[in-house]
C-alpha positions as CSV (number, residue, x, y, z in Angstrom):
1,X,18.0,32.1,9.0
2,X,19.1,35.1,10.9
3,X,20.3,33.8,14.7
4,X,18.7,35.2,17.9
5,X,20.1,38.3,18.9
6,X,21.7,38.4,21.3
7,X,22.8,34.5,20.5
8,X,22.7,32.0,23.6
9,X,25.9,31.7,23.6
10,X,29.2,33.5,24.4
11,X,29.1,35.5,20.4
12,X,31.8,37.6,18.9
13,X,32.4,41.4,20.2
14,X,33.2,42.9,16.1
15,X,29.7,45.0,16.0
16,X,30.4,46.8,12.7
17,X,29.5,46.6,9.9
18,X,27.1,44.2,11.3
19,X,27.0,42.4,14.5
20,X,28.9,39.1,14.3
21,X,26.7,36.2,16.0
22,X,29.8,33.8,15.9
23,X,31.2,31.6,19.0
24,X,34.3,33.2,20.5
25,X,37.4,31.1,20.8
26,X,38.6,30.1,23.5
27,X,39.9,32.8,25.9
28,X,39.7,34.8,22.6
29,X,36.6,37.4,22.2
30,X,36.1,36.6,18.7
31,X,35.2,34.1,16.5
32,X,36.9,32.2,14.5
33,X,35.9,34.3,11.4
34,X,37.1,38.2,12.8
35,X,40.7,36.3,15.1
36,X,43.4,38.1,14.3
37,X,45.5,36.2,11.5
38,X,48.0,34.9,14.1
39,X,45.7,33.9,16.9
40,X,43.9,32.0,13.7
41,X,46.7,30.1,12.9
42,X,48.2,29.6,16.7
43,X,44.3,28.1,17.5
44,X,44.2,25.8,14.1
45,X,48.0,24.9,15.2
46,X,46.7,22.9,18.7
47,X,43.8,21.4,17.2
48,X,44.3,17.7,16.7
49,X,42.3,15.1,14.7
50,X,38.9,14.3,16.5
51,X,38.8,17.8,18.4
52,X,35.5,19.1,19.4
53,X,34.5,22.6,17.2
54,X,32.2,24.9,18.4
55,X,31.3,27.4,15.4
56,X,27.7,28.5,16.3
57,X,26.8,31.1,14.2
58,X,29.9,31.8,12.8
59,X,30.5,33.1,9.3
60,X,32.6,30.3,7.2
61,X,34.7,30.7,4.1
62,X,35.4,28.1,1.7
63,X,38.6,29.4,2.5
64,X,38.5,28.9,6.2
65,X,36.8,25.4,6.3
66,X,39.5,24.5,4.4
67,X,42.2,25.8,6.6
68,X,40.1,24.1,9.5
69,X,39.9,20.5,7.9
70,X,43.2,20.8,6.6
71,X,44.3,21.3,10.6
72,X,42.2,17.9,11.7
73,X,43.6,15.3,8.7
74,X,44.9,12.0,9.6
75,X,45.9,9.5,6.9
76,X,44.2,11.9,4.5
77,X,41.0,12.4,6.1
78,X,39.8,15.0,8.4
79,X,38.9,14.1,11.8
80,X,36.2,16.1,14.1
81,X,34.9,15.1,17.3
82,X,32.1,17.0,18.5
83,X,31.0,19.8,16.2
84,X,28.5,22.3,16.3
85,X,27.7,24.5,13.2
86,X,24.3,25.7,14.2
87,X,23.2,29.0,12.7
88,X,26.6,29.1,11.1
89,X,26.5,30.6,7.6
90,X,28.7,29.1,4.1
91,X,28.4,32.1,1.8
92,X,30.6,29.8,0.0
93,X,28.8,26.4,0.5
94,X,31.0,23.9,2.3
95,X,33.3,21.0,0.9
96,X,32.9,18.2,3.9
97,X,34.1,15.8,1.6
98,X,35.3,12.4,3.3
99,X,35.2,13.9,6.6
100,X,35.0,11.6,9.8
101,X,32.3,12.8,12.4
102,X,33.1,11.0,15.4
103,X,31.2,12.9,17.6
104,X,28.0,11.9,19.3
105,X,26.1,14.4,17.2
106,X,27.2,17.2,14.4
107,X,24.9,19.7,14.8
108,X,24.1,22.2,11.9
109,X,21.0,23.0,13.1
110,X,19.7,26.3,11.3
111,X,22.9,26.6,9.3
112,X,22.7,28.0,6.0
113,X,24.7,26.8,3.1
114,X,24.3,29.6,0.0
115,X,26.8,27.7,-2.3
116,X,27.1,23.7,-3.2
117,X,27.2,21.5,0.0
118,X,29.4,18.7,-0.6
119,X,29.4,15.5,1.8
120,X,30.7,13.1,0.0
121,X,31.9,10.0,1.6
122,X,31.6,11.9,4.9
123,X,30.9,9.4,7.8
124,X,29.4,9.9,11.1
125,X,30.0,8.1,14.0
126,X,26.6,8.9,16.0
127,X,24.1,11.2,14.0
128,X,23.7,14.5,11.9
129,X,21.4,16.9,12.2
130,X,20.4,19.2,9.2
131,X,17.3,20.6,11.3
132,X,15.8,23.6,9.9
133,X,19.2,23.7,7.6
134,X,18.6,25.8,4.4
135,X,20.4,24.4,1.2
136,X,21.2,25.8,-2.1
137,X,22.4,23.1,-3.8
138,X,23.1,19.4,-1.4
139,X,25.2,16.4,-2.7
140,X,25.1,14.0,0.0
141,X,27.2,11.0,-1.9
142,X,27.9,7.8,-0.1
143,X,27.3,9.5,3.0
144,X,27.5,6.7,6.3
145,X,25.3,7.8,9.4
146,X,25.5,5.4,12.1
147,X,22.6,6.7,13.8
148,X,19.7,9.3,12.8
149,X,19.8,11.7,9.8
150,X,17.6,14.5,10.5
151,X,16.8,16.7,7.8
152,X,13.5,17.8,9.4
153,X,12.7,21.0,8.1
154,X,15.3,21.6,6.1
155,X,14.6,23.8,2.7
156,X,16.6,22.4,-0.4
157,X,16.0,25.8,-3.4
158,X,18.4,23.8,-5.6
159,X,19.2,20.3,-7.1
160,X,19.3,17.8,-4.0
161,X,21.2,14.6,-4.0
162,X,21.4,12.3,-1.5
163,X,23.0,9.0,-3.1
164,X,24.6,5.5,-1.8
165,X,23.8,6.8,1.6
166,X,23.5,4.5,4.4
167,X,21.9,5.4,7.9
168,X,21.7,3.0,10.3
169,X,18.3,4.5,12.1
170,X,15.9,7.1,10.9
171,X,16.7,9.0,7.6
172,X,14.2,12.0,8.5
173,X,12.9,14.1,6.2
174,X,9.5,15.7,7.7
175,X,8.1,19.0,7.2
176,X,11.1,19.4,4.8
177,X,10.8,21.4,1.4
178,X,12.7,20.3,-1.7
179,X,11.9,23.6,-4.5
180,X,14.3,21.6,-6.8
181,X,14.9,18.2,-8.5
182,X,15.6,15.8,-5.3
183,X,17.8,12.2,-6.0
184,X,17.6,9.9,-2.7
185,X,18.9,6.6,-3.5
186,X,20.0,5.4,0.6
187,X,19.5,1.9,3.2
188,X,17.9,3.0,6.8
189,X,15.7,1.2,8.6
190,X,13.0,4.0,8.3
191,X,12.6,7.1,6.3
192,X,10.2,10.0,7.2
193,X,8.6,12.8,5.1
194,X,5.4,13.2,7.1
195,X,4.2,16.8,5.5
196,X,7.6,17.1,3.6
197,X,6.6,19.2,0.3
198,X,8.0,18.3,-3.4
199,X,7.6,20.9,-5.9
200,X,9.9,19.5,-8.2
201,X,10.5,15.8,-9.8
202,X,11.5,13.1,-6.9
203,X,13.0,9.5,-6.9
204,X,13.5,7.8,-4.5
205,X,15.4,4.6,-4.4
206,X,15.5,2.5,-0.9
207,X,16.4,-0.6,0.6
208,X,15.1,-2.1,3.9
209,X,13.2,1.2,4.4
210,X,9.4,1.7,6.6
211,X,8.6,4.9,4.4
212,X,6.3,6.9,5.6
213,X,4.4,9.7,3.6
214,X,1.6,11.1,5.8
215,X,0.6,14.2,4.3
216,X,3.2,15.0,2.0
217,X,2.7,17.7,-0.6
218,X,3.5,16.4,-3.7
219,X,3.3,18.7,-6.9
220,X,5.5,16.9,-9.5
221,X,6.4,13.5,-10.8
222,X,7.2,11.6,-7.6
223,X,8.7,7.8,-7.8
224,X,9.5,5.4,-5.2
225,X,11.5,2.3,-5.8
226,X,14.0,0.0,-4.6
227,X,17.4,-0.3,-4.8
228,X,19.1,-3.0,-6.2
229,X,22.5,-2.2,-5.0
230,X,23.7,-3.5,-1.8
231,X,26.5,-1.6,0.4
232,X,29.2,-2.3,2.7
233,X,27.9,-0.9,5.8
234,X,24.4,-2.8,4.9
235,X,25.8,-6.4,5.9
236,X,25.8,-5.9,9.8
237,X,23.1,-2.8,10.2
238,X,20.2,-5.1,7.9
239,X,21.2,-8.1,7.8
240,X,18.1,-9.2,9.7
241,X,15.6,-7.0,7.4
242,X,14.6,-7.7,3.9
243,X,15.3,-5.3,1.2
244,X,11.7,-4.7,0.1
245,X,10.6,-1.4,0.7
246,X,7.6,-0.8,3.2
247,X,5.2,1.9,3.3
248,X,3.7,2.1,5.9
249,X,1.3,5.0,5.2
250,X,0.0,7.7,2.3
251,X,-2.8,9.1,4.7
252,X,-3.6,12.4,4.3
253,X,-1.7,12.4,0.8
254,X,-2.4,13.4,-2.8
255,X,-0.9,10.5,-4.8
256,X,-2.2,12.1,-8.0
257,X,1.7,11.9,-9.5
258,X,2.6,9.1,-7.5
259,X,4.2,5.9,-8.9
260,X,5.6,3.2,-6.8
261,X,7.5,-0.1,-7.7
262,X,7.9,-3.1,-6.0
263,X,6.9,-1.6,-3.0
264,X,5.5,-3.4,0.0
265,X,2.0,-2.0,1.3
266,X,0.9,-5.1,4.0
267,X,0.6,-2.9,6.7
268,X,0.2,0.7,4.8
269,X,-2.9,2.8,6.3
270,X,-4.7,4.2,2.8
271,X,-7.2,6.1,4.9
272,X,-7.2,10.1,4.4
273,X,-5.5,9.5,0.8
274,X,-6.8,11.7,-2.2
275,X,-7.3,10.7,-5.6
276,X,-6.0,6.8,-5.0
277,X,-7.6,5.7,-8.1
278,X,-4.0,8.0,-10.2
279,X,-2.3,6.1,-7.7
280,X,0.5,4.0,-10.0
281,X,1.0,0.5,-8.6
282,X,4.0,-1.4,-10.5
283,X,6.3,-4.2,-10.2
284,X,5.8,-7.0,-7.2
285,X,3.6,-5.0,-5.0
286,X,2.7,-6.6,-2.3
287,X,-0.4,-6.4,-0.3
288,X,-1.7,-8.1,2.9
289,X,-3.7,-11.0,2.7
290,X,-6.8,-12.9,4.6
291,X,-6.4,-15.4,7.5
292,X,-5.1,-18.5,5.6
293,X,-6.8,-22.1,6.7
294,X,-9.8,-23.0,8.3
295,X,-10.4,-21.1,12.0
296,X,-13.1,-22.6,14.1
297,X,-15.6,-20.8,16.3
298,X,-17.9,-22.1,18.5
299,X,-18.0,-25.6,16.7
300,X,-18.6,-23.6,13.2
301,X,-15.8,-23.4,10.1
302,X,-14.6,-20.0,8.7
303,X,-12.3,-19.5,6.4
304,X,-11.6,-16.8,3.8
305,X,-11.1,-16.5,0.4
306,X,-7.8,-15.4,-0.3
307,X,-7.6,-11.8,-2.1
308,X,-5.2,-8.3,-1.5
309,X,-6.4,-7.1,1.9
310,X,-6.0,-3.0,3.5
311,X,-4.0,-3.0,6.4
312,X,-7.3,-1.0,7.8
313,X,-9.4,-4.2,7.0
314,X,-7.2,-6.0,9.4
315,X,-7.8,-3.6,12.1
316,X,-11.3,-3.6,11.6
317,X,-12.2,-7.3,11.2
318,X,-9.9,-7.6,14.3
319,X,-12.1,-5.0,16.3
320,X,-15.2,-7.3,15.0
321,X,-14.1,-10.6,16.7
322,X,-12.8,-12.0,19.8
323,X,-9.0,-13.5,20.1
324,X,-9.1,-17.3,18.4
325,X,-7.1,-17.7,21.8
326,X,-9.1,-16.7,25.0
327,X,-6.3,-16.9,26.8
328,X,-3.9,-15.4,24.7
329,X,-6.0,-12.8,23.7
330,X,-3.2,-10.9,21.0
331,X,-3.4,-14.0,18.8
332,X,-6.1,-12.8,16.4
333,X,-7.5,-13.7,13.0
334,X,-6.9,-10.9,11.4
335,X,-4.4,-8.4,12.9
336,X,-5.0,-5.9,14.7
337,X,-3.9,-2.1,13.8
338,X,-1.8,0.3,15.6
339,X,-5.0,1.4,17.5
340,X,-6.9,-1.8,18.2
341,X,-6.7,-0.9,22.3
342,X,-6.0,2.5,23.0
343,X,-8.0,4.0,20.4
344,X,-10.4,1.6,18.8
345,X,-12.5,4.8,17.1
346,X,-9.5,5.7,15.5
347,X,-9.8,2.6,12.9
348,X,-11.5,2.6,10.0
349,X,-15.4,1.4,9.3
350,X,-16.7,-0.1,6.4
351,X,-18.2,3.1,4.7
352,X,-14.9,4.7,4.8
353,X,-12.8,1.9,3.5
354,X,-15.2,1.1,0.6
355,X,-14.2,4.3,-1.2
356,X,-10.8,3.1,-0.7
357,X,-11.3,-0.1,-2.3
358,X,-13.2,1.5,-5.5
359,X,-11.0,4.1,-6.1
360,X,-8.0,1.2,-6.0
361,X,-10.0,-0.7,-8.4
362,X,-10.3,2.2,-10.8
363,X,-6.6,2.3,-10.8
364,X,-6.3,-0.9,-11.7
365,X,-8.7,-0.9,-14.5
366,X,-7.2,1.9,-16.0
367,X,-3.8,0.4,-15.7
368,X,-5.4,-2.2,-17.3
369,X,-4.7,-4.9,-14.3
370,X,-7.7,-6.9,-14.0
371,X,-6.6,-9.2,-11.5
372,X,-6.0,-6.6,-8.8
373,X,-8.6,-4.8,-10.1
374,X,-11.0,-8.3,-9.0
375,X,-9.6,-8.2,-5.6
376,X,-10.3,-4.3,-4.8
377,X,-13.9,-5.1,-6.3
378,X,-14.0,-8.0,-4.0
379,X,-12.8,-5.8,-1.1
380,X,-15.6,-3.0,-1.9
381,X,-18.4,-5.0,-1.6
382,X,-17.2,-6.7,1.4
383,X,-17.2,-3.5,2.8
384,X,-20.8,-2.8,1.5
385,X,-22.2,-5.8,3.0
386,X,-21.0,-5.2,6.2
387,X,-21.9,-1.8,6.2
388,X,-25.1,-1.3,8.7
389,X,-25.5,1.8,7.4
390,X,-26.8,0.0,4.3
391,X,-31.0,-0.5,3.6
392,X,-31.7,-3.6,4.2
393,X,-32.9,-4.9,1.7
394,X,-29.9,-3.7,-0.3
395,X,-27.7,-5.6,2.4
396,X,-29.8,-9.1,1.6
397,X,-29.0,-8.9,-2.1
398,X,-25.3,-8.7,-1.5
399,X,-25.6,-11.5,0.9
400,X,-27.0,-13.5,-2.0
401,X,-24.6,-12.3,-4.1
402,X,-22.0,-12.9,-2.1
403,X,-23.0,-16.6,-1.2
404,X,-23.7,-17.6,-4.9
405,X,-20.9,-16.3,-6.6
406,X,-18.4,-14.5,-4.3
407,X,-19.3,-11.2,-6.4
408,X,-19.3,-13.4,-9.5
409,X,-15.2,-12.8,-8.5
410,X,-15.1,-16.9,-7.0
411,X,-15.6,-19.0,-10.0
412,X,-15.7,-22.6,-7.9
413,X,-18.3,-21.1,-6.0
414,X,-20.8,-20.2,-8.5
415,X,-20.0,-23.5,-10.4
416,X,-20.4,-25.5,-6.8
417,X,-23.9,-23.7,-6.7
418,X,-24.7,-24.8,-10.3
419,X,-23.4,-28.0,-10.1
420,X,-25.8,-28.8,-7.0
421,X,-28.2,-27.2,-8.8
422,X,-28.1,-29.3,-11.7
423,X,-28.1,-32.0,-9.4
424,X,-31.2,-31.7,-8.0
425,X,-33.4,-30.7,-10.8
426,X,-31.5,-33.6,-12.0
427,X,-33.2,-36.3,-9.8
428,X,-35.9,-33.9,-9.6
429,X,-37.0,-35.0,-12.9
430,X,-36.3,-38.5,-12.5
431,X,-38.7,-38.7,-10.0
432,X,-41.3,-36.4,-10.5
433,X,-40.9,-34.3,-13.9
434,X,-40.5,-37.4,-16.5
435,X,-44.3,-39.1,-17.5
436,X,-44.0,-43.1,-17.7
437,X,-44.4,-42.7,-21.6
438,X,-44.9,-39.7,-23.9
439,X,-48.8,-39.3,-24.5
440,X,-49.9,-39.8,-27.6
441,X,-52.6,-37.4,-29.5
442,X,-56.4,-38.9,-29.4
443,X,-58.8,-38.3,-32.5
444,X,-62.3,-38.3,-31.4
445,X,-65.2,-37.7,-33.7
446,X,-68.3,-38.9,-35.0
447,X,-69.6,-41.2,-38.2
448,X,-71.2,-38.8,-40.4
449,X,-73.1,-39.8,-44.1
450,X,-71.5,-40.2,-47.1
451,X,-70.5,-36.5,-48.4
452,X,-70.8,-34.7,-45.5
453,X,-68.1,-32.6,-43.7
454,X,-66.8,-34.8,-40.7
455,X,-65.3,-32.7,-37.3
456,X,-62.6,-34.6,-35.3
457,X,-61.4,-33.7,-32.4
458,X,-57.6,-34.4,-31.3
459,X,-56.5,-34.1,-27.5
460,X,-53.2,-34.3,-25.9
461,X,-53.4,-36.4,-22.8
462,X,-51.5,-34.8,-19.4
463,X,-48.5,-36.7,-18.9
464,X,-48.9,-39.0,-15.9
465,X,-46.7,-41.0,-13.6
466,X,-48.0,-44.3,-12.2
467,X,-44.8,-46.2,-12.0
468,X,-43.2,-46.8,-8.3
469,X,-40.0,-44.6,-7.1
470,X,-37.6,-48.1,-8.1
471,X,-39.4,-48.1,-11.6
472,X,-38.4,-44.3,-12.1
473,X,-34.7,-44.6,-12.1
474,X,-33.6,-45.8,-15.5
475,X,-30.8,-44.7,-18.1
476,X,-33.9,-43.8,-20.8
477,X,-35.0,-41.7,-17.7
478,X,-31.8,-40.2,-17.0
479,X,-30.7,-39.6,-20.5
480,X,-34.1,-37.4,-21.2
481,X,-33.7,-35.5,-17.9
482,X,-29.8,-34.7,-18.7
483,X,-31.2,-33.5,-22.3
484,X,-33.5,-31.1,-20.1
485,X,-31.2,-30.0,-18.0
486,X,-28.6,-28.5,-20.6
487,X,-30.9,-27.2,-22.6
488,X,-31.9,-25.2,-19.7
489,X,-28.1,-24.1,-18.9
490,X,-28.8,-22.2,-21.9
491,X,-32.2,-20.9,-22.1
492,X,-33.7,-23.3,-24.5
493,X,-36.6,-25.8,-24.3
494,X,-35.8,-29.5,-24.9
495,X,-39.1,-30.2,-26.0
496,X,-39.8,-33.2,-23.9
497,X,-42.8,-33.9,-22.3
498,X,-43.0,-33.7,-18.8
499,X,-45.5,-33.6,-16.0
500,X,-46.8,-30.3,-14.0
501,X,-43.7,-30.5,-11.6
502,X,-41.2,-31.2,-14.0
503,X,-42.4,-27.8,-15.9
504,X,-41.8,-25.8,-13.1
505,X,-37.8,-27.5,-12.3
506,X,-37.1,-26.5,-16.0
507,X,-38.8,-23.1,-15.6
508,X,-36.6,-22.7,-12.5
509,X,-33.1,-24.5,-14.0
510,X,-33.3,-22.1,-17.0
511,X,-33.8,-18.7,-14.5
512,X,-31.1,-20.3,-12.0
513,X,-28.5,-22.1,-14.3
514,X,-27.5,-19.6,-16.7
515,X,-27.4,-17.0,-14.4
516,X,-24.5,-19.3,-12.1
517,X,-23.2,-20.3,-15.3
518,X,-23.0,-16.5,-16.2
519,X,-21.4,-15.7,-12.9
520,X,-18.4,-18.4,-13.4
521,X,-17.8,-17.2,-16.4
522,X,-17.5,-13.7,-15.4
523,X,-14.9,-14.4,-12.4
524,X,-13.0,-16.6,-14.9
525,X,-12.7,-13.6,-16.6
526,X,-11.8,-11.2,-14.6
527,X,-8.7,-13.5,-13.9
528,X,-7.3,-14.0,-17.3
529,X,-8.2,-10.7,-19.0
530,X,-5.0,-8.9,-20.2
């Protein structure tokens, strides 16, 4: 990018052909680019290793950098203090290979490298900052930043490669635009690419990392992963962090060619993210999970069953309830999300995270996870049922639905509900629906004369009970009312006789038993279905 003209700072008097934009040196009214071959070499003669360099806008050689690096080398390395390269140009691209910034901050803000920029085992003492820096081709190769990377803005036309690079802070790459294949295997603490724009393939490979994506524009293949190589400089920076990768948000993001592995997504916001159901979920992803344990309230048990849980569920349940804790009200349930006091109406209600839920659910059934795919299911109609925008009567049903069977997702739940059920019409029939004795058929007719047609009549007698409750409870008893019972489990008809109320329990056992039976089947399933 062309610099501001005239520059902010003291600039180079050549005017022709063009005018130079360069720092003057020194005393000198030039920059380092138009000096006079002597003054060049007496200036690159008194520099010593670690000497601040002030090249702003400056036109740099191949040549010349190497001249200047070559003036600044102790033990083999060069040695800068302070530097400032903003707006400088490298028609040649720039060879900063194993070069000690020891500076508080190298600056090569708006600088423009037209050839390879090489960094390879370059270290820096504080931070580096690439701001607005255009690229044609970038090989940052076990590059140490012992501070902040900043990258923001910067545009990278060619190959990009930023491997076994270890920043102690922020690695920041927001609003930046990689037009070429981009290789980012590096440790930090937290990597940015808010609105940063791929257009080509991506991998990235991280340890320790918070990555956030919010509204990043991403065209091509685009993988995250993490790194299973450790680094020197790791042991003291991380050593209290764990190497699993966190991303903490894909709002506002297209994840259509989006794959990540063994990623960590506890605390990732999903709200605002398009076409989640292409989102590719592999390796040990991990995602939050309900309160564990029982949690009393006002002399009442809760609990939850346990299932993968949004981040933005968290916030939400969190809004919903009152600290377990009056008087330490932070201590919540469910955790509360980054808004949960200053901006409550910033977090997420039920008819917004539903869609969230299905469209993770579709992933997972294409990807052919049914497990995962349970819990998102399990996570949607949560939502739905605590949706008031929901017609009521739609709202009971999933109440029902949800207290019966858990969704049919909660096997021991639909077979506690059959079990009791069973139970009842159980001793249900024991003491009312069993007759003391099957009735038996009476023929009654009358004497006719010899030769003539005779007309008999048969009746069944209703089944009766005249025995006392203690009379009623007997193994012959039981073992007919057990026959009854799982016949009903599957829709068939013992055949026994039994009295007016014991019709209607086994008219009501074979509506109600199959159906739980049918929903603890159907959870089992969804558990162990490849």
């Amino acid at each position: 990018m062309t610099p501001p003209w005239p520059p902010p700072w003291d600039h180079c008097d050549v005017a022709t052909p063009d005018p130079c934009s360069g720092a003057r040196i020194g005393s000198h009214t030039k920059c380092l680019a138009h000096l006079a071959p002597a003054d060049r070499a007496t200036y690159l003669a008194d520099l010593v290793p670690g000497a601040d360099i002030n090249l702003c806008g400056t036109r740099i050689t191949a040549a010349l950098l190497g001249q200047l690096l070559a003036a600044v080398r102790l033990d083999g390395r060069p040695r800068l203090g302070e530097v400032d390269f903003s707006h400088a140009d490298f028609p040649d691209g720039a060879d900063f290979i194993n070069v000690d910034f020891t500076g508080s901050n190298a600056n090569f803000y708006l600088a423009s490298f037209a050839g390879l920029a090489c960094f390879n085992g370059s270290h820096f003492t504080r931070g580096v900052n690439f701001h607005d820096t255009t690229f044609s081709e970038a090989v940052f190769l076990g590059m140490i930043v012992n501070g902040t990377a900043t990258f923001v803005g910067a545009r990278f036309s060619g190959d990009a490669r930023l491997e076994s690079v270890t920043c102690r802070h922020v690695l920041a790459l927001s609003t930046a635009k990689f037009e070429g294949p981009a290789r980012i295997d590096a440790a930090a603490e937290r990597v940015t690419c808010q609105q940063t724009r791929w257009d080509a393939t991506a991998s990235l490979t991280l340890r320790y990392a918070d990555l956030d994506l919010t509204g990043a524009i991403i065209t091509q293949p685009f993988a995250v992963s993490v790194s299973p190589f450790a680094r020197p400089a790791e042991t003291a920076w991380f050593s209290t962090r764990t190497p699993k990768v966190r991303v903490v948000s894909l709002a506002g993001t297209d994840t259509t060619h989006v794959l990540l592995t063994g990623m960590d997504l506890r605390s990732c916001r999903f709200a605002g993210a398009m076409h989640l159901d292409l989102l590719r979920l592999e390796g040990s992803t991990l995602f939050a999970l309900p309160p564990t344990g029982v949690h009393w309230r006002r002399g009442v048990p809760r609990w939850w069953s346990q299932r993968r849980v949004l981040a933005e569920e968290h916030a939400w349940r969190a809004l919903q309830q009152p600290p377990v804790n009056p008087d330490a009200p932070t201590t919540h349930e469910w955790q509360p999300g980054p808004h949960h006091t200053t901006h409550p109406a910033r977090t997420p209600n039920p008819d917004v995270l539903a869609p969230l839920y299905r469209a993770l659910r579709k992933g997972s059934e294409d990807a052919k996870n049914e497990p995962d795919a349970a819990d998102f299911y399990y996570g949607e109609m949560e939502m739905r049922r605590n949706d008031p925008t929901r017609p009521r009567g739609e709202h009971i049903l999933l109440i029902l639905y949800w207290a019966l069977s858990g969704y049919a997702l909660r096997a021991s739940r639909a077979l506690f509900w059959l079990i009791l059920a069973m139970t009842c019409s159980f001793f249900a029939l024991i003491l009312w629906g069993l007759p003391n004795a099957d009735p038996k058929p009476q023929i009654t007719g009358r004497q006719t004369a010899v030769g003539q047609d005779v007309q008999l009549t048969v009746d069944n007698p209703d089944p009766t009970l005249t025995t006392g409750y203690s009379d009623r409870i007997t193994w012959k008893r039981a073992e007919k009312a057990q026959r009854v019972l799982l016949n009903s489990v599957i829709f068939r008809s013992s055949g026994q006789n039994l009295t007016t109320a014991g019709t209607y329990v086994e008219m009501g056992s074979r509506i109600a038993e199959p159906v739980l039976l049918g929903f603890a089947l159907f959870a089992l399933r969804g558990r162990i279905k490849r």
